[in-house]
N, C-alpha and C positions, 0 to 999 in steps of 0.2 A: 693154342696161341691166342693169346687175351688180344683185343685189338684197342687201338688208342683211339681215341676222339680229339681229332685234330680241329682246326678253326675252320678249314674249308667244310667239312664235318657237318659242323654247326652253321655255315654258313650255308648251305644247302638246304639244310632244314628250316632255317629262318625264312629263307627266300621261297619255300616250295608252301610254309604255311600262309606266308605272304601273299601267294599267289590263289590258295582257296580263298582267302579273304576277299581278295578283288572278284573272285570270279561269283563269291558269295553276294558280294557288293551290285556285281553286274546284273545277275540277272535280278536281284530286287529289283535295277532301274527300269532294265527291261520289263518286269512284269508289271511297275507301274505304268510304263508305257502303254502297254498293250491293254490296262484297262482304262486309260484317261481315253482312248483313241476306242474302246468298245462302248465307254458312257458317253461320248461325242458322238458316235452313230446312233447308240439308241434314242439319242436326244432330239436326233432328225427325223424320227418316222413318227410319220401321222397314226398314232395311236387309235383315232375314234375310225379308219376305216379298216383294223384289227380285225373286231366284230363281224363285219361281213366277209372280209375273205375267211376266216376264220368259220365261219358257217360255210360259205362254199366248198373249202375246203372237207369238214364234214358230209355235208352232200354227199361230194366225190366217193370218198371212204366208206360212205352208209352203200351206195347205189355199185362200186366196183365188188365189195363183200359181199353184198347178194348176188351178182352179177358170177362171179366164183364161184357162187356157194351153189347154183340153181342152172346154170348155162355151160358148165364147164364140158359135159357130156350130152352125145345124142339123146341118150335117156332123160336125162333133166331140160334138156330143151324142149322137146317132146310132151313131156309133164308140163312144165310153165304152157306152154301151147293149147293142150288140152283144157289146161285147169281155167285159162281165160278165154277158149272157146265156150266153155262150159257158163261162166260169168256172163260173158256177154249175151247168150242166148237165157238164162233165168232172169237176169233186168233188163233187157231191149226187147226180148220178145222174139 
């Protein structure tokens, strides 16, 4: 059975392509939105104190990673222990 293409048909299709258009439309607007309002926040932080949290930050990361790496076990406690027993008594005396 061949089928016809009526107007409602066609009009269906018009309005369903219509409707990606706008939703095409939409989220451009949104997605400008979202970065007018992400380059207005970045525009409010104090940039020059970056650097030092930035370093602290570091710190933390240097000092937890050994911290795991060296403390995680009685054995590596024990070790760190010993090995700064051992330091302290060859330079203090």
């Amino acid at each position: 059975m061949p089928t016809l293409m009526t107007d409602e048909t066609t009009d269906l299709k018009d309005q369903a392509s219509a409707g990606a258009e706008e939703a095409g439309a939409s989220f451009t607007e949104r997605y400008s939105e979202v970065l007018t309002k992400v380059n207005e926040t970045l525009d409010k932080v104090d940039w020059s104190q970056m650097g030092r949290i930035g370093k602290g930050v570091g710190v933390l990361v240097v000092v937890g990673q050994w911290s795991w790496q060296n403390l995680t076990t009685s054995d590596k406690r024990s070790a760190v222990i010993t090995k700064v027993q051992s330091l302290r008594k060859e330079y203090l005396g």
